[in-house]
C-alpha positions as CSV (number, residue, x, y, z in Angstrom):
1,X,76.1,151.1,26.0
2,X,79.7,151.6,24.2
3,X,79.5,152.7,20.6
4,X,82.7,152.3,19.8
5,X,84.3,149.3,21.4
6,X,86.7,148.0,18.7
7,X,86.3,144.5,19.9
8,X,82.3,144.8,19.6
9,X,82.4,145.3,16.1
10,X,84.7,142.3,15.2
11,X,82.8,140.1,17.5
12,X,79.1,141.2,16.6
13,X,79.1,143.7,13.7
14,X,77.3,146.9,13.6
15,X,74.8,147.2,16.7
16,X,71.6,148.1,14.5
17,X,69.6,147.0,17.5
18,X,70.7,150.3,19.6
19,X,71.3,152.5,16.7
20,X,67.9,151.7,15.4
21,X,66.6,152.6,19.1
22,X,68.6,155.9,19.0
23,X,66.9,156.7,16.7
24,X,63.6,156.2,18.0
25,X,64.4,157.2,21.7
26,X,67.5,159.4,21.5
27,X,69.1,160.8,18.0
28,X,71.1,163.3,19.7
29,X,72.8,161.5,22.7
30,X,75.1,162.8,25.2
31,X,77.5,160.0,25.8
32,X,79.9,160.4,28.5
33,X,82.6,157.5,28.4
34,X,84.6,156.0,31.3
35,X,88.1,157.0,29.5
36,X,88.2,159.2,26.3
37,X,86.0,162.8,25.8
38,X,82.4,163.5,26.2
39,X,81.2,163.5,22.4
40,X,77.1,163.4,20.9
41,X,76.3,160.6,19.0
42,X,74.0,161.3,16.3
43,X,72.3,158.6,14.8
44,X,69.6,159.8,12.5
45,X,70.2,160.8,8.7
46,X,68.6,164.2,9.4
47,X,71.1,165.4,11.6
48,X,73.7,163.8,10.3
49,X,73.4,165.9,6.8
50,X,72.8,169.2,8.6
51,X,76.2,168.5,10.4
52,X,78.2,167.7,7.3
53,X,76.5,170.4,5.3
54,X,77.7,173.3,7.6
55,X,81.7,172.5,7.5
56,X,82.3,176.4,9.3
57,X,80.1,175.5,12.3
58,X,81.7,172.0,12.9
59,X,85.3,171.8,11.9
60,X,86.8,168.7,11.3
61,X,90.3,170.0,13.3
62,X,91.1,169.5,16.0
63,X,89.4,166.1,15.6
64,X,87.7,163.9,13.1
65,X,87.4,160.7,15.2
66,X,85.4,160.3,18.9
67,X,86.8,157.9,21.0
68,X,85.9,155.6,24.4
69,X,89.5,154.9,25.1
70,X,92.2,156.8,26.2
71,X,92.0,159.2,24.0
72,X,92.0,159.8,20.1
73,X,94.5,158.2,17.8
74,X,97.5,160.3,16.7
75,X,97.1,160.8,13.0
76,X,98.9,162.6,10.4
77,X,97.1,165.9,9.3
78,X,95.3,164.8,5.8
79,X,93.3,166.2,3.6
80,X,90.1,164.3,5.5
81,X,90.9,166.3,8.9
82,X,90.6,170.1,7.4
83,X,88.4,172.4,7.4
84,X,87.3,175.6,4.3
85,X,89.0,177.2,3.1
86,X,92.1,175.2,3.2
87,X,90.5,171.9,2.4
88,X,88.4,172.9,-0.8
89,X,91.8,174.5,-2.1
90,X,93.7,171.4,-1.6
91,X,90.8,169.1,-3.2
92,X,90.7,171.0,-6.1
93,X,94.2,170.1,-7.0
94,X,92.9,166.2,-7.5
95,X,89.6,166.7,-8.2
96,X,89.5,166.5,-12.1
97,X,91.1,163.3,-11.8
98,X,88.0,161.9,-10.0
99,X,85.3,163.2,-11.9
100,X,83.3,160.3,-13.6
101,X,84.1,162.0,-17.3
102,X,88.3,161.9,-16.4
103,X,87.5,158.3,-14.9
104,X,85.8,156.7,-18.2
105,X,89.4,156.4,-19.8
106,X,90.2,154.2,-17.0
107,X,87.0,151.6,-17.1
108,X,88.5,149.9,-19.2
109,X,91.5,149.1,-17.5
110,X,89.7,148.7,-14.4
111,X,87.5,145.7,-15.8
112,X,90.2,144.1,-17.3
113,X,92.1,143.9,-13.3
114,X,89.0,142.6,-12.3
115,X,88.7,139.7,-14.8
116,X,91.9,139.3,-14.0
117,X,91.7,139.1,-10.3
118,X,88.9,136.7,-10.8
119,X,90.5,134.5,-13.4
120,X,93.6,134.4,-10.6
121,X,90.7,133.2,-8.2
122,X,89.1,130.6,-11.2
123,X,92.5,128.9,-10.9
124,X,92.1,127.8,-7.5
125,X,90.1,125.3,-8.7
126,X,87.1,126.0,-6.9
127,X,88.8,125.2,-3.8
128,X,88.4,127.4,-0.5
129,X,89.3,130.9,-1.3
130,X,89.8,133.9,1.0
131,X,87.6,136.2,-0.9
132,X,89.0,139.2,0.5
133,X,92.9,138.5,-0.2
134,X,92.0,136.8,-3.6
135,X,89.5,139.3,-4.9
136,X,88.3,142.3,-3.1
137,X,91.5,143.5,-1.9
138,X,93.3,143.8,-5.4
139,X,91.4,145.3,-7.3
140,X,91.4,148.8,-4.9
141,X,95.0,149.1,-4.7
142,X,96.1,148.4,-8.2
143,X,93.5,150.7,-9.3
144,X,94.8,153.6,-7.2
145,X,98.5,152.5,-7.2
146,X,97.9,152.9,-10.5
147,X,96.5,156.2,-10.8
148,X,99.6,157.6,-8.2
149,X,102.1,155.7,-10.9
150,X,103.4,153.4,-8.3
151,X,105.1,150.1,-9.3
152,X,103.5,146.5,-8.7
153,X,106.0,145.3,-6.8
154,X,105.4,147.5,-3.7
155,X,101.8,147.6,-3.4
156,X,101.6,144.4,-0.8
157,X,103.8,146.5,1.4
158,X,101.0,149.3,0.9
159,X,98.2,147.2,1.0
160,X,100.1,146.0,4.7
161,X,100.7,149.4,6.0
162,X,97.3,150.7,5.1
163,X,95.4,147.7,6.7
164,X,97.5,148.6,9.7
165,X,97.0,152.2,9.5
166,X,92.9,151.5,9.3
167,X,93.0,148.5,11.9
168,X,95.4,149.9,14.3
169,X,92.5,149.0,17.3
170,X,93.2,145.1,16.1
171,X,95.5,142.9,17.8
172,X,96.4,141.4,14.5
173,X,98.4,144.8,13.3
174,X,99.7,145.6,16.6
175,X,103.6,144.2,17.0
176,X,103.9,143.0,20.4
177,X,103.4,145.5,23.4
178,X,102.1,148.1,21.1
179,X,98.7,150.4,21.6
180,X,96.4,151.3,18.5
181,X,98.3,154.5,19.0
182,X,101.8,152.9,18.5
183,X,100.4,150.9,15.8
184,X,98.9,154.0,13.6
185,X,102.2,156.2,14.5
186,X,104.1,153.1,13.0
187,X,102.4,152.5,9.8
188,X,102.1,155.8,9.2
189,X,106.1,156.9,9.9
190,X,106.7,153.9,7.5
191,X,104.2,155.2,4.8
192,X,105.6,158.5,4.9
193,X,109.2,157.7,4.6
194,X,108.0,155.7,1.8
195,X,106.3,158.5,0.2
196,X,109.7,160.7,1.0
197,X,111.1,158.5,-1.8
198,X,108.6,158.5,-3.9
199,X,108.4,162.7,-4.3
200,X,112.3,162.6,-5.0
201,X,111.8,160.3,-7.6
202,X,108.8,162.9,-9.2
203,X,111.0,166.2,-8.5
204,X,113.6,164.5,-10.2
205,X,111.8,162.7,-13.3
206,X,108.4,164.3,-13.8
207,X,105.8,162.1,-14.7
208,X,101.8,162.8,-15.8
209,X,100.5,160.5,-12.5
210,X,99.1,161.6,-9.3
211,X,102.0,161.3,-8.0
212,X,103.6,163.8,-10.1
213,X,100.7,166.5,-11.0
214,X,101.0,166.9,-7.0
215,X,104.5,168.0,-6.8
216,X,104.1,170.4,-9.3
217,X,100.7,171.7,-8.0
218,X,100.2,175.3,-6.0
219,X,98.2,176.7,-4.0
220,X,98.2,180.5,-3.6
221,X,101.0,180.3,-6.0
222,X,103.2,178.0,-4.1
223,X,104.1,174.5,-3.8
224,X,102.9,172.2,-1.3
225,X,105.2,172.2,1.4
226,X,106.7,168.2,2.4
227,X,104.1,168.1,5.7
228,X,101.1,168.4,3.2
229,X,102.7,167.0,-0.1
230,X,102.8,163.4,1.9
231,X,100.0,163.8,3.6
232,X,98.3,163.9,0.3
233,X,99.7,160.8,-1.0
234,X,99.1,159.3,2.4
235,X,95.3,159.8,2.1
236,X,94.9,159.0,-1.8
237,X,96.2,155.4,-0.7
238,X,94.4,154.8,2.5
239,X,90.9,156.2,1.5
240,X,91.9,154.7,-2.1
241,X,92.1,151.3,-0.8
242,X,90.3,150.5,2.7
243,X,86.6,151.3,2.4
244,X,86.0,149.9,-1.1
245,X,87.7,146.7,-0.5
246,X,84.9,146.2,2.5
247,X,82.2,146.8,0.6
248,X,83.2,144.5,-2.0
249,X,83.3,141.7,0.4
250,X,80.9,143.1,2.3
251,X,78.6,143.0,-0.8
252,X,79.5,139.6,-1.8
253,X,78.3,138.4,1.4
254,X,75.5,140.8,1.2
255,X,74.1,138.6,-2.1
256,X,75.1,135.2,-0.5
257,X,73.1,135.9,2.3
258,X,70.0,137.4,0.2
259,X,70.2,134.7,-2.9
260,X,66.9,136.4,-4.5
261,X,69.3,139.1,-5.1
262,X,72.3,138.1,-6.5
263,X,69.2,136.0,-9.4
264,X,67.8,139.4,-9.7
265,X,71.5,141.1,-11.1
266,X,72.1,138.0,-13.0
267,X,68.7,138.2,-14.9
268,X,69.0,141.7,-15.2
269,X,72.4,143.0,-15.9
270,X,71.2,146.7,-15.9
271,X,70.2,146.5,-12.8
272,X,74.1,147.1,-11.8
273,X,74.7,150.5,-11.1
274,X,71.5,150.6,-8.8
275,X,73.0,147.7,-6.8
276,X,76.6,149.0,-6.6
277,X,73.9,151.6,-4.6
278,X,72.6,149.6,-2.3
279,X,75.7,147.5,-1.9
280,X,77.1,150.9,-0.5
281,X,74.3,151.4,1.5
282,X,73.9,147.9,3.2
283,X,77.6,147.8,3.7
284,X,78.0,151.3,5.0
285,X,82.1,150.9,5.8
286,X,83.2,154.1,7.7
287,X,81.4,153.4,10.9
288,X,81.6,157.2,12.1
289,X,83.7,160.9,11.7
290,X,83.3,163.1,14.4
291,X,83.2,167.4,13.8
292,X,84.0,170.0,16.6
293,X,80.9,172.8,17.1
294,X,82.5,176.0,16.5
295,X,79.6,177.8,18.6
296,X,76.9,177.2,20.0
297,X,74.1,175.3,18.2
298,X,70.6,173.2,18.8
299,X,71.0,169.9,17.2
300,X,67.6,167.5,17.2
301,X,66.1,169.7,20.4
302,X,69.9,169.3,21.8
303,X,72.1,172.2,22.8
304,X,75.7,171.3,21.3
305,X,77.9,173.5,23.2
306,X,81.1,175.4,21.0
307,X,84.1,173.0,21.6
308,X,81.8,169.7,21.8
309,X,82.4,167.2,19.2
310,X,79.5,165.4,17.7
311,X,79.8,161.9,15.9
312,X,78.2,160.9,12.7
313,X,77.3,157.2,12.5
314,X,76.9,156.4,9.1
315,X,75.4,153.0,9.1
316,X,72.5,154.5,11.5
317,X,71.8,156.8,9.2
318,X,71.7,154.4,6.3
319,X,69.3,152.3,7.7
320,X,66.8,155.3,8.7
321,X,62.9,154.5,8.9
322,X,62.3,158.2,7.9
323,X,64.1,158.2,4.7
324,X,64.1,154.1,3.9
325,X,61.7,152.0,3.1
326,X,61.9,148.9,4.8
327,X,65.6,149.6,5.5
328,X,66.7,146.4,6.6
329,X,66.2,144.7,3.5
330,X,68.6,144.1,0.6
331,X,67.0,145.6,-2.4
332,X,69.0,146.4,-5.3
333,X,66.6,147.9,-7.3
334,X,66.1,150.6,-4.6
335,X,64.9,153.9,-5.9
336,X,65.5,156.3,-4.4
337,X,69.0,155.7,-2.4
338,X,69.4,158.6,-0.9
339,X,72.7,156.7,1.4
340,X,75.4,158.6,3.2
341,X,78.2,156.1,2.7
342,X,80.2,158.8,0.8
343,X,79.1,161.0,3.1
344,X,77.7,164.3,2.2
345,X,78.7,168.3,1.7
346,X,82.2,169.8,2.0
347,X,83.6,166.2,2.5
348,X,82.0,164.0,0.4
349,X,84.6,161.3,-0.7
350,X,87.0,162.6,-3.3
351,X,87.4,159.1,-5.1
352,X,83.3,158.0,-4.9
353,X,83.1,157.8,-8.3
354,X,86.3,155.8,-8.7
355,X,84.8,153.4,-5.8
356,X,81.4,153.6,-8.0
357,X,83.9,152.0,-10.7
358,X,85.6,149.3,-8.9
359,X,82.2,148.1,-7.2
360,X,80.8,147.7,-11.2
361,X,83.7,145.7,-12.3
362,X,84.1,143.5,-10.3
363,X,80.1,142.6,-9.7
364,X,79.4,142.8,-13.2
365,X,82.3,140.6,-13.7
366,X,80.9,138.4,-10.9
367,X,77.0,138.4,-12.6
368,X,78.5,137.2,-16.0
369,X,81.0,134.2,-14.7
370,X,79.7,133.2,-11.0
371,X,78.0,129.8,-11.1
372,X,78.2,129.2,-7.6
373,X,79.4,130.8,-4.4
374,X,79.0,129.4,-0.5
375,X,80.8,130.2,2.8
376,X,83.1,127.6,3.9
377,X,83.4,129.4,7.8
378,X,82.6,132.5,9.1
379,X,83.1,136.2,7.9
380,X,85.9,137.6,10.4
381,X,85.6,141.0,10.9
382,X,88.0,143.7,11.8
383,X,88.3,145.1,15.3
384,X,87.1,148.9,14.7
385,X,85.5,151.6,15.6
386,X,86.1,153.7,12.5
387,X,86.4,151.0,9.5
388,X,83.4,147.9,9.4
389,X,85.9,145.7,7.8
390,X,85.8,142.1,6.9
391,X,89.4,140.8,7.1
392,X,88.7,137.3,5.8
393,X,85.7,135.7,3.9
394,X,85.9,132.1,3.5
395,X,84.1,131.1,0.1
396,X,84.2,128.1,-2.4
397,X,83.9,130.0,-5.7
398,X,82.8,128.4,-8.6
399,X,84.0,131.1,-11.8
400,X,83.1,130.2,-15.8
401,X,86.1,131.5,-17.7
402,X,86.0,135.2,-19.0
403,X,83.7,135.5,-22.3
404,X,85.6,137.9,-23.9
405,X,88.8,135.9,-23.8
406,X,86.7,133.3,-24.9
407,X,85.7,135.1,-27.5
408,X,89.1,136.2,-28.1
């Protein structure tokens, strides 16, 4: 059994048949690969928590990611990969931004880009759309490119290098004769030198954005060195942009696939923020993140010896008997959702409430002005063992135009 064969998940999706039996049979498995490290796959929400929520006795560095190949993935050293007490101090430079009281100024804005990416859709005619180019994958980056201060113009050439970046296992980023390791060193040499420019510009002509609070920030008193000031932006636009553009396709096709749903939102409108919920449940996208024990420790009747890495599948855990009712059902008036798609403790995602955001926009958007959606082929999903991403989502959308421009 592979749990992490890139090729599997583009070709099949998650495995919930063997993660659900994990869970049953073996929550805490030894799995001992033919090429790559010896790592524990953990499977159950349970354990999964009590790993996150003790961040001293499994360290994200030296490695966040398990692997069945030949080897892990050279990476640059991000805010994601570090451990207390560097990491909280780093976070903390951001975190106001993020809050959901600092985000309310930008709802506004944030609706109006996804009316907007929608009305770009409308004017296809109701033609054959790829849902994921046309809607979900907009919205993300001009949301945080925003944020960051970063001009129009160059976000396709983010949007490029961060799908690379995050589907460095699939052949459709690799340049001919590369490995997923040449392909992540790439994107990310070419995103760095692009964020070289960028903190010139900010030294030079300070500015209010991201961008710029984080060339004036310190730490201990002193600025962030180069290494960490573009590793910062680095992260802000990858984990800014991948995950929440797969769970807005992965929740359109979520509702398309469970109709009684998507007439539930539409009949009740309140019902949004508890769906945005479960659309982060079902979708789940960061398949797993791996810690390192940093002594010895029992783990679900296991002993995890100091120095083995342990991997926490998310979408497992999301679909757990022992904390969800009936969890393979679509329900998005589930109460409670205790999900771990943001993950939990220490590292819980920085920008979830700016996802939260994006994932309200543009489904309320789509609850007031879809009249009819269908797949016109199938989902094509990326090749992954870190991201579940959809990469294309054939649809034939049928969009009302925006009642408030009516209005207007």
């Amino acid at each position: 059994m592979s749990l992490l064969d890139a090729a599997r998940y583009a070709s099949e999706g998650y495995p919930h048949a063997e993660w659900t039996e994990l869970r049953r049979r073996a929550p805490v498995m030894r799995v001992e690969p033919a090429a790559g490290d010896p790592y524990w796959a953990l499977t159950r929400h349970a354990d999964v928590v009590a790993v996150s929520r003790q961040p001293r006795r499994f360290r994200n560095w030296p490695r966040f990611k398990a692997s069945e190949g030949a080897g892990e993935l050279a990476a640059t050293p991000t805010l994601i990969t570090l451990d207390p007490p560097r990491h909280g101090a780093l976070r903390r430079l951001v975190s106001a931004r993020f809050t959901p009281r600092a985000l309310r100024a930008l709802a506004a804005g944030i609706e109006r880009i996804a009316a907007g990416v929608l009305d770009d859709a409308a004017d296809a005619g109701g033609s054959e759309i790829d849902f994921v180019t046309s809607v979900a994958a907009p919205l993300p980056i001009a949301a945080i490119a925003r944020m960051m201060g970063l001009p129009e113009s160059e976000w396709p050439v983010l949007f490029r290098l961060t799908s690379a970046t995050v589907g460095a296992y699939d052949p459709e980023f690799q340049q001919p004769g590369e490995t997923p390791a040449d392909t992540i060193a790439r994107s990310q040499r070419e995103l760095l030198d692009y964020f070289a420019g960028l903190a010139v510009q900010r030294r030079a002509r300070p500015t209010e954005d991201l961008a710029g609070l984080l060339v004036r920030a310190r730490v201990d008193g002193e600025p962030l060195v180069d290494a960490d000031l573009l590793a910062y932006y680095l992260i802000l636009v990858v984990a800014g942009n991948e995950t929440t553009r797969n769970a807005i396709s992965g929740g359109l096709l979520a509702f398309i696939e469970h109709p009684d749903q998507w007439e539930q939102l539409r009949a009740d409108p309140s019902l949004i923020d508890a769906a945005v919920e479960e659309i982060l449940r079902w979708t789940t996208p960061v398949i797993h993140m791996a810690r390192t024990a940093a002594a010895d420790v029992e783990l679900g009747g296991q002993r995890i010896a100091k120095g083995d890495l342990v991997a926490m599948f998310y979408p497992s855990a999301n679909r757990d008997e022992d904390v969800f009712d009936l969890p393979f059902e679509f329900c998005i008036d589930r109460q409670p959702n205790r999900h771990l798609a943001f993950g939990v403790g220490e590292h819980f995602c920085l920008g979830a409430h700016l996802a939260r955001l994006e994932l309200r926009a543009v489904f309320r958007q789509l609850a007031l002005r879809l009249e009819h959606v269908e797949l016109t082929g199938d989902p094509e999903r990326l090749a992954s063992p870190n991201v579940g991403g959809i990469k294309r989502l054939p649809v034939r959308l049928e969009l009302a135009p925006d009642p408030e421009e009516t209005r207007a």
